[in-house]
N, C-alpha and C positions, 0 to 999 in steps of 0.2 A: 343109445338114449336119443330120444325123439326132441326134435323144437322146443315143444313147451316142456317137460320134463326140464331141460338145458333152462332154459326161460325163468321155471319154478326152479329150479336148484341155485340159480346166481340168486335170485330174489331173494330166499332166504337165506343165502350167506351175506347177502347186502345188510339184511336185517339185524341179523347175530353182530354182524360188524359194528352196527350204530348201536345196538344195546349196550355191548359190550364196552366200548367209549362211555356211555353214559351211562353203565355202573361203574367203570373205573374213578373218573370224574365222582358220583357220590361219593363212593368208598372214601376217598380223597377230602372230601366237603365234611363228611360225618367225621373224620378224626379228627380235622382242624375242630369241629363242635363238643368233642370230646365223649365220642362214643370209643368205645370198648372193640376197635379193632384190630384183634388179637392174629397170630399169625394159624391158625383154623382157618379166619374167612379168608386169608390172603389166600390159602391154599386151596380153600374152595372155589375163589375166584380163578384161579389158574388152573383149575381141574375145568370149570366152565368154558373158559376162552380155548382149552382144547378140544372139547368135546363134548360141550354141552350144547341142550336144546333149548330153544326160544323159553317153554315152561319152566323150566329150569331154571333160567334166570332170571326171572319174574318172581318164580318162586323165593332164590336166592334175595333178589331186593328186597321183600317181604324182610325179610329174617332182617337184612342188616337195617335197613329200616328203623326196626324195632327192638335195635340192640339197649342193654343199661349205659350210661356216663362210668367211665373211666372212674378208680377211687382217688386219683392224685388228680382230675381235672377240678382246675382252682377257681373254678367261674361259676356263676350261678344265674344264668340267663333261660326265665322263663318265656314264655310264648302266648299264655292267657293275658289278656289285659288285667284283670284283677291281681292275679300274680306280681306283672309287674306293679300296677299300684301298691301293691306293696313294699315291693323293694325300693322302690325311689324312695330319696331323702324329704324326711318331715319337715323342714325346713324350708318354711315359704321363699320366693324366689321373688327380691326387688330389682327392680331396674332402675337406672339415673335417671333424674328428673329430664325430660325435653325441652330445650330451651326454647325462648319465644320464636315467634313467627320468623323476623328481620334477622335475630344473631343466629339462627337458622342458618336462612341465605346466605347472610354472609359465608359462614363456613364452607357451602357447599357451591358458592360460588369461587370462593376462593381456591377451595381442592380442586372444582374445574380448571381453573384460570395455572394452575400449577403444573396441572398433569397435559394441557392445552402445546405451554412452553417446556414440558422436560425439565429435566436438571440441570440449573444454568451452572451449576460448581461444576459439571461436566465438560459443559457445550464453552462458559468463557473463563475458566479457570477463579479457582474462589479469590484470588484478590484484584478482578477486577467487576465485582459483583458491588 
């Protein structure tokens, strides 16, 4: 076997090696998402990491991809914005009033001034505070 043959042959086991991580890694992604995989693709991915080719695994993504959601997967997390507009709750969303200007600052000058000195129950014991 010649230089580049050697050359071309590490390359693409380099290659197979990083797909192969990152089909593993999806496989792994898609079941946490609650796709449907069943022990077929575990066994296809293991027919692949021995002896498949780059197409192959590509092809292989393809498919797991495009697998259905699991029947017992209990989430319903769509991807369309309209979708999820739909599923969020109709129920308008209030927030507390902001208080003025000054009792503002104060508070936030005060939580400075707090976090500035630490926890003096700590640093001089609480009864001599």
């Amino acid at each position: 076997m010649g230089k580049s043959e050697t050359l071309n042959k590490t390359s693409t086991d380099h290659k197979k090696k990083e797909v192969l991580e990152l089909l593993e890694e999806e496989i792994c992604q898609l079941a946490q998402e609650g796709k449907n995989i069943d022990g077929e693709i575990k066994r296809k991915f293991e027919q692949l990491r021995k002896e498949g080719s780059l197409d192959e695994m590509e092809a292989f993504y393809d498919r797991v991809e495009n697998l259905d959601k699991r029947a017992d997967y209990p989430y319903d997390e769509p991807s369309q914005i309209d979708e999820i507009k739909k599923k969020r709750p109709k129920k308008e969303i209030t927030f507390p009033k902001i208080p003025d200007k000054d009792v503002l600052y104060d508070r936030i000058y005060g939580a400075w001034l707090g976090r500035c000195i630490g926890c003096p129950g700590k640093r001089f014991g609480e009864k001599n505070i």
